[in-house]
N, CA, C and O atoms as a Tripos MOL2 file, in Angstrom:
@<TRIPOS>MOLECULE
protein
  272   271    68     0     0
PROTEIN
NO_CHARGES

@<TRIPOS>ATOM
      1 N          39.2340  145.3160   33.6300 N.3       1 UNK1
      2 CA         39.6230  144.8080   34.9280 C.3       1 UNK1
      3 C          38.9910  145.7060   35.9930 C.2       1 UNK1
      4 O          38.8010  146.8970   35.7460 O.2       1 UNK1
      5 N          38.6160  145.0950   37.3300 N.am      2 UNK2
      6 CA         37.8680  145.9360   38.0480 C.3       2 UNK2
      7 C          38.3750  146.7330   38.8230 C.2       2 UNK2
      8 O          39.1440  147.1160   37.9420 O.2       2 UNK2
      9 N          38.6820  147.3980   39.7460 N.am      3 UNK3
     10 CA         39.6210  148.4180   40.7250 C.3       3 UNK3
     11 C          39.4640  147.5330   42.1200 C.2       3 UNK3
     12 O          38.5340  146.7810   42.4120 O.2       3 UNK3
     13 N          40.2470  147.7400   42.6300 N.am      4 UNK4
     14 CA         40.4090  147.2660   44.0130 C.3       4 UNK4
     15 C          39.3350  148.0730   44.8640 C.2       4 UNK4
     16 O          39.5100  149.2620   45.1290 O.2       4 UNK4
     17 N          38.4230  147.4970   45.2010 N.am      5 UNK5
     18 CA         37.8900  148.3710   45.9950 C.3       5 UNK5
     19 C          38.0110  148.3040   48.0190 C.2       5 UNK5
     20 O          37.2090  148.8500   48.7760 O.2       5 UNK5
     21 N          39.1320  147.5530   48.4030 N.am      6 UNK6
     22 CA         39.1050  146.9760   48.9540 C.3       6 UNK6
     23 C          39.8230  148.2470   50.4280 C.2       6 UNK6
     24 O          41.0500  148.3490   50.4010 O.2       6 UNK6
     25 N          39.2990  148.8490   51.2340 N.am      7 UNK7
     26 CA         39.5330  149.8690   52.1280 C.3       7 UNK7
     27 C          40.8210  149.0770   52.8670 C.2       7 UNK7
     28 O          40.8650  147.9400   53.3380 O.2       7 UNK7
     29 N          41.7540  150.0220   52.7920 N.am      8 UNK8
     30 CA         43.2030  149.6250   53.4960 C.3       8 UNK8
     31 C          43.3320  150.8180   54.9160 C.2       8 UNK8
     32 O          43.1150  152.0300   54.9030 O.2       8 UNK8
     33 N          43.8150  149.8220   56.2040 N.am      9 UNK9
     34 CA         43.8040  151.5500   56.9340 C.3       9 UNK9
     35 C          45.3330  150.3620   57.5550 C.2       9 UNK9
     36 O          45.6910  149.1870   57.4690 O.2       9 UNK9
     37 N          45.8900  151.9900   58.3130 N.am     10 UNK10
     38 CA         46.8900  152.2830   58.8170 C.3      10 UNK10
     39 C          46.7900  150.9600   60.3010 C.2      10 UNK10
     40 O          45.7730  151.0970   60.9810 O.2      10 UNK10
     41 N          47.7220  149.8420   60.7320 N.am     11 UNK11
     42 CA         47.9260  149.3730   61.3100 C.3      11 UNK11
     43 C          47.4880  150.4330   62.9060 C.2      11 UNK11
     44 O          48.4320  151.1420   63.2540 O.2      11 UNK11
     45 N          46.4640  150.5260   63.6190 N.am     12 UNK12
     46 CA         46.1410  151.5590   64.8120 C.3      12 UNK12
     47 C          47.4510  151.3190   65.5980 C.2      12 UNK12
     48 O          48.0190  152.3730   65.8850 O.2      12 UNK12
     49 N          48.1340  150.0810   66.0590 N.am     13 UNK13
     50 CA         48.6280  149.8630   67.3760 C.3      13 UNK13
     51 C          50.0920  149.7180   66.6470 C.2      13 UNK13
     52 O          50.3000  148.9320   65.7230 O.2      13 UNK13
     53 N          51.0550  150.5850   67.1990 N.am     14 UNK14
     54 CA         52.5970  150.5470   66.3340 C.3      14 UNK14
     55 C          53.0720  149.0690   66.8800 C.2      14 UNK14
     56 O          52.5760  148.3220   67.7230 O.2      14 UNK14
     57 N          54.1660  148.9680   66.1000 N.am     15 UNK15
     58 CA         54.5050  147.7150   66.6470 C.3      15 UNK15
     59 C          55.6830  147.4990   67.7620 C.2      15 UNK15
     60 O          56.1640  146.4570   68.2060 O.2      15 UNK15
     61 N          55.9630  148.8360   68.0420 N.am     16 UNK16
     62 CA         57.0590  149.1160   69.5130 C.3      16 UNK16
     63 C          55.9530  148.5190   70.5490 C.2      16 UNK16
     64 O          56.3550  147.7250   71.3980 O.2      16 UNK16
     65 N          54.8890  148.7900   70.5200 N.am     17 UNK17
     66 CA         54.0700  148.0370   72.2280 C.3      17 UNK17
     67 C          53.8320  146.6100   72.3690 C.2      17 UNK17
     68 O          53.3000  146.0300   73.3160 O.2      17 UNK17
     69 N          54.4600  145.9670   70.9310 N.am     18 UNK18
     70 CA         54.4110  144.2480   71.0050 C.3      18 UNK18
     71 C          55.9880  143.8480   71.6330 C.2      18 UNK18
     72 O          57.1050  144.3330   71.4510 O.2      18 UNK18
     73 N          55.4670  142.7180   72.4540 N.am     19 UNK19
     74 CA         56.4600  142.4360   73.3000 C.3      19 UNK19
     75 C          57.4350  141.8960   72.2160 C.2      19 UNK19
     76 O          56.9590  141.8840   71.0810 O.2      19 UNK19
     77 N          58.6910  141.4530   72.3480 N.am     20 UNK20
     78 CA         59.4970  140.7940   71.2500 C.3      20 UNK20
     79 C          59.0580  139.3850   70.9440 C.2      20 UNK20
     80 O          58.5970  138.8000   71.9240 O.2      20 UNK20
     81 N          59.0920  138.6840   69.7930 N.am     21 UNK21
     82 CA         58.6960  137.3870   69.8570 C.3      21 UNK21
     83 C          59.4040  136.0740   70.8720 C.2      21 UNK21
     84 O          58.8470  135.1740   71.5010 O.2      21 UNK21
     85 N          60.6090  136.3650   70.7350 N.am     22 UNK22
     86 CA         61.8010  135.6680   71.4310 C.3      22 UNK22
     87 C          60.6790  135.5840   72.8940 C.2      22 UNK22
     88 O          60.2280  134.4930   73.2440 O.2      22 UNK22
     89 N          60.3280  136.8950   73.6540 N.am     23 UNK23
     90 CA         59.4790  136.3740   74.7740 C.3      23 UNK23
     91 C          58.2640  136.2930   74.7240 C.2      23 UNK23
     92 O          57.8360  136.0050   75.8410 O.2      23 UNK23
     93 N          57.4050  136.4110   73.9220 N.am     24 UNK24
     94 CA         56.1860  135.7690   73.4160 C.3      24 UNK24
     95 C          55.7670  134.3190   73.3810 C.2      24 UNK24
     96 O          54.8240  133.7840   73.9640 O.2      24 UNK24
     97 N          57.1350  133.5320   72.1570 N.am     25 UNK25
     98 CA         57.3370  132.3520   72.1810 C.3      25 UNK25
     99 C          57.5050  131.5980   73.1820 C.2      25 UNK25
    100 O          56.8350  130.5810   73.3610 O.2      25 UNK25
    101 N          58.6960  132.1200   74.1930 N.am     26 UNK26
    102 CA         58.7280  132.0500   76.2600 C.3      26 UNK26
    103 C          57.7850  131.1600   76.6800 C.2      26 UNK26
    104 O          57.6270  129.9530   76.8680 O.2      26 UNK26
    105 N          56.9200  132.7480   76.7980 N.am     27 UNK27
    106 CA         56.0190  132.3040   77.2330 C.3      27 UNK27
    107 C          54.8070  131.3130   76.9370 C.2      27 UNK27
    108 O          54.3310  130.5510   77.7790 O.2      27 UNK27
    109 N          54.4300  131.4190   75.7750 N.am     28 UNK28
    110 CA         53.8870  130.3710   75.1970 C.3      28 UNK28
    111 C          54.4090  128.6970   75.4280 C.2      28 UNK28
    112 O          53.7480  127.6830   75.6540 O.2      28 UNK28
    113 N          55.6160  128.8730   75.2900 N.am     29 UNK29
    114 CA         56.6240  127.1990   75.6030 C.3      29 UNK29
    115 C          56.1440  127.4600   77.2880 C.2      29 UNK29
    116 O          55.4410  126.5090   77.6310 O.2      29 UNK29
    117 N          56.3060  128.3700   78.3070 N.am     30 UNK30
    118 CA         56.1570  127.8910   79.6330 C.3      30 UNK30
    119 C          54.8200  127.0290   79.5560 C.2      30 UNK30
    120 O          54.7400  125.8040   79.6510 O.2      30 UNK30
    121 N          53.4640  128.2300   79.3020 N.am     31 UNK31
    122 CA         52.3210  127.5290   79.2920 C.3      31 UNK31
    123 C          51.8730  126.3370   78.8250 C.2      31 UNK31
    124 O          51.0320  125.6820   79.4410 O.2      31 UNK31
    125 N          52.4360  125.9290   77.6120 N.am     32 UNK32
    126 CA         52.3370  124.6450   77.2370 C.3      32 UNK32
    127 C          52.9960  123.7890   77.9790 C.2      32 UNK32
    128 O          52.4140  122.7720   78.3560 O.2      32 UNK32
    129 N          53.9480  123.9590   78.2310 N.am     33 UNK33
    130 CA         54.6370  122.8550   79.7850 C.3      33 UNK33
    131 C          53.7500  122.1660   80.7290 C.2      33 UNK33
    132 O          53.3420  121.0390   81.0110 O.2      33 UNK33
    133 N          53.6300  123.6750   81.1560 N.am     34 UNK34
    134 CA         52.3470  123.7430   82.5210 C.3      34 UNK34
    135 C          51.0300  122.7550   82.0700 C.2      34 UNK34
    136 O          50.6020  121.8890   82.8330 O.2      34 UNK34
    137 N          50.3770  123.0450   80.5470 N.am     35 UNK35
    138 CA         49.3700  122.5640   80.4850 C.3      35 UNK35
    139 C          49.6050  121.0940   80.2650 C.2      35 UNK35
    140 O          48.7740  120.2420   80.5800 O.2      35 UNK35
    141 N          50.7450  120.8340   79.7210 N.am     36 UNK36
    142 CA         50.9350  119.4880   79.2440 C.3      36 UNK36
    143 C          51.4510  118.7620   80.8960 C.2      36 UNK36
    144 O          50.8980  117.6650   80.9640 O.2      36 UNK36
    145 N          52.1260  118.9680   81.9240 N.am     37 UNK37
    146 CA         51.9910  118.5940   83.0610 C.3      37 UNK37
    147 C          51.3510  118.4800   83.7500 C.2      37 UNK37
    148 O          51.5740  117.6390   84.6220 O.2      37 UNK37
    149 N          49.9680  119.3890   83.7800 N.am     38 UNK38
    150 CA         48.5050  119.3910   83.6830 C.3      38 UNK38
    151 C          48.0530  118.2410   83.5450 C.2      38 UNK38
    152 O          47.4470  117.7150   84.4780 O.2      38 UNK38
    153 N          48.2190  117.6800   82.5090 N.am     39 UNK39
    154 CA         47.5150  116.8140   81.6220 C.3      39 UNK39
    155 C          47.6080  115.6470   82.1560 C.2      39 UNK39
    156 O          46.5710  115.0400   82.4240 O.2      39 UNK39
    157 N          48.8720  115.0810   82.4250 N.am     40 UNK40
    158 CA         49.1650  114.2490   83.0180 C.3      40 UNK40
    159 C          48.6080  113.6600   84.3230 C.2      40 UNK40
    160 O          48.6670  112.4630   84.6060 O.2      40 UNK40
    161 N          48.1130  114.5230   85.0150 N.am     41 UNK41
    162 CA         46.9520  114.0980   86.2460 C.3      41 UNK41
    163 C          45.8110  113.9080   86.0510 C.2      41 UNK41
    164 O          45.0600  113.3450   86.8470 O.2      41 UNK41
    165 N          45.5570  114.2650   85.1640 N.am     42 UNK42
    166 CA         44.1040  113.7900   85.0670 C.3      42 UNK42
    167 C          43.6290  112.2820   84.6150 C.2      42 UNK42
    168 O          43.8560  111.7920   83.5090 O.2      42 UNK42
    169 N          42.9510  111.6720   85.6510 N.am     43 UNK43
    170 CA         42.6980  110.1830   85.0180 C.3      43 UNK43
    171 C          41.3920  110.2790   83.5240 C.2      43 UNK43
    172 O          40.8050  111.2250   82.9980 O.2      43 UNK43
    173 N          41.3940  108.9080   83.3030 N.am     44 UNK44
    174 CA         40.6720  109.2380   82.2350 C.3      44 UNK44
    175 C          39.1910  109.1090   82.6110 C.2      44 UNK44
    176 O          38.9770  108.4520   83.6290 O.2      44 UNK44
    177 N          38.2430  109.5640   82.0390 N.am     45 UNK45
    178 CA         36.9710  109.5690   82.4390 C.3      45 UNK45
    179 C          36.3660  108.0180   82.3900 C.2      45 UNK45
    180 O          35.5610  107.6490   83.2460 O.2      45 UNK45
    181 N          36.7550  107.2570   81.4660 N.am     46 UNK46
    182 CA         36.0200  105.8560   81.9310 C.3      46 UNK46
    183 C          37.1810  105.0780   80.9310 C.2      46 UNK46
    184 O          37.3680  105.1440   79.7160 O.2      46 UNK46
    185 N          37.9340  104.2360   82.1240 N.am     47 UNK47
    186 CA         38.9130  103.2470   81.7960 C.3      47 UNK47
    187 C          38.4150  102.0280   80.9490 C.2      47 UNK47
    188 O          37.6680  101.2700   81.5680 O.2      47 UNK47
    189 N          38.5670  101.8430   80.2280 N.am     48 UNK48
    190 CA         37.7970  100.5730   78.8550 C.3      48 UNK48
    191 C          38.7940   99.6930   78.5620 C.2      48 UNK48
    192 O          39.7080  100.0870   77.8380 O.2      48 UNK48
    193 N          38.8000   98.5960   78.9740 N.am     49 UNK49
    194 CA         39.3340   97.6010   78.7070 C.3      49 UNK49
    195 C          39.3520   97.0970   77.0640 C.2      49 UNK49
    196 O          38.4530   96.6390   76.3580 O.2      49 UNK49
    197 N          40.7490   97.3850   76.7960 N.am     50 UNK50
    198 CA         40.5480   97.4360   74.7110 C.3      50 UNK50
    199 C          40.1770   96.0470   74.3920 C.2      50 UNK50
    200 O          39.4050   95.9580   73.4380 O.2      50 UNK50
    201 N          40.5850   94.7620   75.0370 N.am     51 UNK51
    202 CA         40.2130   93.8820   74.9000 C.3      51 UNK51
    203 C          38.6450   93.8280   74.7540 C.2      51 UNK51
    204 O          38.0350   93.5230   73.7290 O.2      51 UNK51
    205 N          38.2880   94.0630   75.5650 N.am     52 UNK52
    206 CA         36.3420   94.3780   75.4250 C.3      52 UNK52
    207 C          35.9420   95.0460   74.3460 C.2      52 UNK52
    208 O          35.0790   94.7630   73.5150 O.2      52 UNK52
    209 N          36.7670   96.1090   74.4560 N.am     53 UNK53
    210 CA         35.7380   96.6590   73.0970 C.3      53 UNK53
    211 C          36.3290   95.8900   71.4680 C.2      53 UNK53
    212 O          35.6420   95.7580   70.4560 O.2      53 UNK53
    213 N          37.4640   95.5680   71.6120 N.am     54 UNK54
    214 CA         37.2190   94.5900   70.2810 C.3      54 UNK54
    215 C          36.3130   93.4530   69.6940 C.2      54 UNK54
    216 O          35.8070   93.1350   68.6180 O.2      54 UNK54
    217 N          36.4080   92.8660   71.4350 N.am     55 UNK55
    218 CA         35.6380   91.7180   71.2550 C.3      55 UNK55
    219 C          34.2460   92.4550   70.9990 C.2      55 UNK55
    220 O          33.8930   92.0090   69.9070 O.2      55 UNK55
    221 N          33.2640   93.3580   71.4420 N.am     56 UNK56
    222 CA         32.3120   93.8720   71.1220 C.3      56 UNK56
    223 C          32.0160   93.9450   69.6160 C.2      56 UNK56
    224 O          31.0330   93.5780   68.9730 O.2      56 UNK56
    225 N          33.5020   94.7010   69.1440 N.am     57 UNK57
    226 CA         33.3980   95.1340   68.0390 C.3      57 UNK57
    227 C          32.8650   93.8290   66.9310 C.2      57 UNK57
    228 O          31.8960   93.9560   66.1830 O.2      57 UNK57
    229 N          33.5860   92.7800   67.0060 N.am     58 UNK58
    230 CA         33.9040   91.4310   66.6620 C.3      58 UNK58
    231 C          32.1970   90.8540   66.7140 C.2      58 UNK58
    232 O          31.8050   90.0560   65.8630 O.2      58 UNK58
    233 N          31.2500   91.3870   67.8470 N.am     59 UNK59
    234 CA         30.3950   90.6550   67.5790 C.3      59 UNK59
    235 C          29.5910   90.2750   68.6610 C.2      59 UNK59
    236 O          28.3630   90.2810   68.7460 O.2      59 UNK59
    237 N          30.8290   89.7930   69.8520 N.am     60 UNK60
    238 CA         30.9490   88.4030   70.7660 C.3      60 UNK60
    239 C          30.0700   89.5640   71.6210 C.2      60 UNK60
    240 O          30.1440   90.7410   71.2690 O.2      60 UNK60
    241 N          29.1190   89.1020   72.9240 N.am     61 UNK61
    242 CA         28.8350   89.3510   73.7010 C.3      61 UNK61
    243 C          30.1290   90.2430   75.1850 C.2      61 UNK61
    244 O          31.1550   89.8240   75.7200 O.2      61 UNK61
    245 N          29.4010   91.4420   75.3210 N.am     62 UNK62
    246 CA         30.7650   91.6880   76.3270 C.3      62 UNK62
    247 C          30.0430   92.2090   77.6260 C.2      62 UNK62
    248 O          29.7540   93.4040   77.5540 O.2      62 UNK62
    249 N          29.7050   91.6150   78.7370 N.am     63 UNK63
    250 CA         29.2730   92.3020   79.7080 C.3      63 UNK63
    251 C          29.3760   94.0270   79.7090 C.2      63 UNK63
    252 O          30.4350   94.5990   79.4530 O.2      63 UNK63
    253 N          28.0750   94.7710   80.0470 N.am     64 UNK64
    254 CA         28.6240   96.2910   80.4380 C.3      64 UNK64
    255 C          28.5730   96.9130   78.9800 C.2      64 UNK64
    256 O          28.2830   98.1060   78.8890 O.2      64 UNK64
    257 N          28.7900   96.3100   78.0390 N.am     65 UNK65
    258 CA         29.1470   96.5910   76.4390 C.3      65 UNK65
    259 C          28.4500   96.7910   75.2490 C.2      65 UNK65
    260 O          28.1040   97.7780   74.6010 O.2      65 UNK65
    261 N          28.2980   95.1540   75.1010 N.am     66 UNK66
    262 CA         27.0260   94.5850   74.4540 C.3      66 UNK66
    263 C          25.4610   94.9070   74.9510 C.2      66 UNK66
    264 O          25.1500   95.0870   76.1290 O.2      66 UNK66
    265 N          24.4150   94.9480   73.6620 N.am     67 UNK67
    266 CA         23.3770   95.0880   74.1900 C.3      67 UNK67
    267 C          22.3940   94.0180   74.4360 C.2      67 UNK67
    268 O          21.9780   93.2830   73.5400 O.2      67 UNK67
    269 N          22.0470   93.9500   75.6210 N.am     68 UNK68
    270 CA         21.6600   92.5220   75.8500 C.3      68 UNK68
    271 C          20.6690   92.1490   74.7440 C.2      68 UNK68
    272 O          20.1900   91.0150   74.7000 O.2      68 UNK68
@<TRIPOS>BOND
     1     1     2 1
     2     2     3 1
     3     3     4 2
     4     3     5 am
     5     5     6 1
     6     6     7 1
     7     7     8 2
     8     7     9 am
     9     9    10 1
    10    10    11 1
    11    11    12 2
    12    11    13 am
    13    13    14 1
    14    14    15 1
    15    15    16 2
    16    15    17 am
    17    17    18 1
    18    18    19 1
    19    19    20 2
    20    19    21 am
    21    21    22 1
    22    22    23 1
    23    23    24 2
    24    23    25 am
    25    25    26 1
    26    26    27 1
    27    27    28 2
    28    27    29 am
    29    29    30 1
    30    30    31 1
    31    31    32 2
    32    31    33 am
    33    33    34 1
    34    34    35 1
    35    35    36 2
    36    35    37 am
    37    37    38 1
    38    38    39 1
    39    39    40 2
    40    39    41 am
    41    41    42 1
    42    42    43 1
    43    43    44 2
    44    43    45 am
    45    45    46 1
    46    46    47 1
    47    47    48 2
    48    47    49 am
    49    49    50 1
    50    50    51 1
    51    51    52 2
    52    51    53 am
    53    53    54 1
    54    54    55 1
    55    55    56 2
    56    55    57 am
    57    57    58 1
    58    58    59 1
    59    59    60 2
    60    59    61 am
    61    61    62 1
    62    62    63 1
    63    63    64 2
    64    63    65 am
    65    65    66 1
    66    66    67 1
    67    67    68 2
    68    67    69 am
    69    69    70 1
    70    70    71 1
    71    71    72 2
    72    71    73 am
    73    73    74 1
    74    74    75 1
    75    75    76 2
    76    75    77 am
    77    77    78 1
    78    78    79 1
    79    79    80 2
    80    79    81 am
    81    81    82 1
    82    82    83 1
    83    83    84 2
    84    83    85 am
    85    85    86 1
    86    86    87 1
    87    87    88 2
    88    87    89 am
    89    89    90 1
    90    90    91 1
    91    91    92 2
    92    91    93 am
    93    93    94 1
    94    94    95 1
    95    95    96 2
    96    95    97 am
    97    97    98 1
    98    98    99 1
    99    99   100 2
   100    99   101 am
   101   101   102 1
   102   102   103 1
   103   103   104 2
   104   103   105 am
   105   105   106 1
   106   106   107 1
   107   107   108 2
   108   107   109 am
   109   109   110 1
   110   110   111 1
   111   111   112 2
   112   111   113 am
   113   113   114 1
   114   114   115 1
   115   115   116 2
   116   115   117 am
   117   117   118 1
   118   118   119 1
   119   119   120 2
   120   119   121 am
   121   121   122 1
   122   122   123 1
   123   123   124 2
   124   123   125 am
   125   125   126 1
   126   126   127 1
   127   127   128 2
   128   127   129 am
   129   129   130 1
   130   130   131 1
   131   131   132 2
   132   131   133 am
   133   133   134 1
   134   134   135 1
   135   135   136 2
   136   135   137 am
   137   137   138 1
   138   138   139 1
   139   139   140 2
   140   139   141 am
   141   141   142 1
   142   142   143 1
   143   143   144 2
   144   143   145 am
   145   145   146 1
   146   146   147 1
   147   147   148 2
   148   147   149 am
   149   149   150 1
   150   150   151 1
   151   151   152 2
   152   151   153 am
   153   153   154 1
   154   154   155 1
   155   155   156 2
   156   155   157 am
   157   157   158 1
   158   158   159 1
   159   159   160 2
   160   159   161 am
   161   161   162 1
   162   162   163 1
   163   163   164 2
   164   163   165 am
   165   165   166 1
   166   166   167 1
   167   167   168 2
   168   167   169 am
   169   169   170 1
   170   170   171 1
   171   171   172 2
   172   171   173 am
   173   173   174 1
   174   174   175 1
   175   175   176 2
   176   175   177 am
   177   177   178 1
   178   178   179 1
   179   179   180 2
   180   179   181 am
   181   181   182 1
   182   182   183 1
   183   183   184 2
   184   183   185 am
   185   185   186 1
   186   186   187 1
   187   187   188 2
   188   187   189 am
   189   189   190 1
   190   190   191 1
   191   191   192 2
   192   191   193 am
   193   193   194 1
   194   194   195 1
   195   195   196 2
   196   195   197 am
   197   197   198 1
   198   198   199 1
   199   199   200 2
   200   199   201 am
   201   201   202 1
   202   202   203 1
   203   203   204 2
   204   203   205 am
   205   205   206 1
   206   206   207 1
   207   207   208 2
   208   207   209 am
   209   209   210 1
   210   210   211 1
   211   211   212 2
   212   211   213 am
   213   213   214 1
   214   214   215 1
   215   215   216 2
   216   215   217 am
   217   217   218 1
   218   218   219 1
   219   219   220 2
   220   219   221 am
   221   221   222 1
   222   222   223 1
   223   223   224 2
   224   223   225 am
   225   225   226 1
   226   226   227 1
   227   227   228 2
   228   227   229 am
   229   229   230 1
   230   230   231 1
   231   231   232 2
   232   231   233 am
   233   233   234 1
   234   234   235 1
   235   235   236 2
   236   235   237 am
   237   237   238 1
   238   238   239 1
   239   239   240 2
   240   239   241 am
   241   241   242 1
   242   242   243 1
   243   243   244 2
   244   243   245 am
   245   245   246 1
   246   246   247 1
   247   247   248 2
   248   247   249 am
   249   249   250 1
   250   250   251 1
   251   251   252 2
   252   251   253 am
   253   253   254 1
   254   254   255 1
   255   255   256 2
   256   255   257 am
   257   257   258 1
   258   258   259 1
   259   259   260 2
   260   259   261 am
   261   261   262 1
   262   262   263 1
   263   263   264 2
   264   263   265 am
   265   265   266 1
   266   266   267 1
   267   267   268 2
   268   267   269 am
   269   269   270 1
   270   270   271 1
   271   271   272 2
@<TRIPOS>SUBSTRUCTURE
     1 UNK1         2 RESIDUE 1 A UNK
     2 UNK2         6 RESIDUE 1 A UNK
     3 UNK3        10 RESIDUE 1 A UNK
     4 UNK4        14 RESIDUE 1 A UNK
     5 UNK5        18 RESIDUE 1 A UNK
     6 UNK6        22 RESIDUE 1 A UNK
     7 UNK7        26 RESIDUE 1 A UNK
     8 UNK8        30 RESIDUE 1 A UNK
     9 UNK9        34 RESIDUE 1 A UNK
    10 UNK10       38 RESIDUE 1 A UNK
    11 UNK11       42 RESIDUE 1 A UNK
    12 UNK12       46 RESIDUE 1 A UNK
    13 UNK13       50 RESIDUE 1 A UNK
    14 UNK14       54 RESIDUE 1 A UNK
    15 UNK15       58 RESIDUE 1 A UNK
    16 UNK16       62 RESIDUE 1 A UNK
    17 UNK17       66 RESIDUE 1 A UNK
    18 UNK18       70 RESIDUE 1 A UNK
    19 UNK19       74 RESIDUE 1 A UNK
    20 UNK20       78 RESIDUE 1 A UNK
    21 UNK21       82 RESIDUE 1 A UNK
    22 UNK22       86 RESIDUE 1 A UNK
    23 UNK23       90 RESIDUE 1 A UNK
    24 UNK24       94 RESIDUE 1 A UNK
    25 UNK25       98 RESIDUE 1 A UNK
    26 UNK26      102 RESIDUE 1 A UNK
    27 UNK27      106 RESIDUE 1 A UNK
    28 UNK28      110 RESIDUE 1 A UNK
    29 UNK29      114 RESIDUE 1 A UNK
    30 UNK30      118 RESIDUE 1 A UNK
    31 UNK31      122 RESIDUE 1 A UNK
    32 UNK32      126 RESIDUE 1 A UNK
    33 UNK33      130 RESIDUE 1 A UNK
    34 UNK34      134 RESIDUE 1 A UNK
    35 UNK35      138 RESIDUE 1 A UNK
    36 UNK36      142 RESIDUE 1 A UNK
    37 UNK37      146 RESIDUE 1 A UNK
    38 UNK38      150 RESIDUE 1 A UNK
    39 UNK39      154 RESIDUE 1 A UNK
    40 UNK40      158 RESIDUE 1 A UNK
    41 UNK41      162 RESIDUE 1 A UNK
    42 UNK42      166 RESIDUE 1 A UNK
    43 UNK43      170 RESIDUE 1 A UNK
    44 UNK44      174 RESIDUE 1 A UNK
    45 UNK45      178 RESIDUE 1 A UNK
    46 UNK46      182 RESIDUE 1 A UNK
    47 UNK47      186 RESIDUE 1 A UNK
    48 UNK48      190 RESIDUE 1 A UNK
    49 UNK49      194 RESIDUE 1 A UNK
    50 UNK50      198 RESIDUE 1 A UNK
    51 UNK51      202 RESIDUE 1 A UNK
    52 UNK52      206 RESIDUE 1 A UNK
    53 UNK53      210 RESIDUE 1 A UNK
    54 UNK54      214 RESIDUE 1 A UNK
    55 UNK55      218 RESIDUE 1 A UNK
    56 UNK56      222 RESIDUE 1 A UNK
    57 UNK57      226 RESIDUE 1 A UNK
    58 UNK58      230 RESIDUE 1 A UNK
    59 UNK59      234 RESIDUE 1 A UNK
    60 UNK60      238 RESIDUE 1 A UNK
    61 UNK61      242 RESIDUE 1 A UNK
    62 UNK62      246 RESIDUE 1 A UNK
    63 UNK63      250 RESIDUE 1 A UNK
    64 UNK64      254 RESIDUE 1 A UNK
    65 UNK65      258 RESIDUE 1 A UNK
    66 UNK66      262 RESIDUE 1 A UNK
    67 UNK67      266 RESIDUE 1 A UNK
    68 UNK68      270 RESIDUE 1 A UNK
């Protein structure tokens, strides 16, 4: 069997200078709020009528869609 050769070192940064998770998580849930309320304003870059693109899909000629 072979030996581990695999170099292990000492964690540098103790873990007293990590904030607690309880406010880690916080904060993480605020930002996702924010971004997901964010989100919500933004229109979409090009509004597509689903009807059109099925019918495209389907075959049929679709103004704007289809290639002439």
């Amino acid at each position: 069997m072979e030996q581990d050769t695999t170099e292990h070192h000492p964690d540098p940064q103790p873990l007293e200078n990590e904030p607690p998770v309880s406010q880690t998580e916080a904060g993480y849930q605020k930002i996702r709020a924010e971004l997901h309320e964010a989100r919500k304003n933004i229109p979409p870059k090009n509004p597509v009528d689903v009807g059109k693109q099925l019918a495209a899909a389907r075959g049929e000629y679709v103004e704007g869609i289809s290639d002439p």
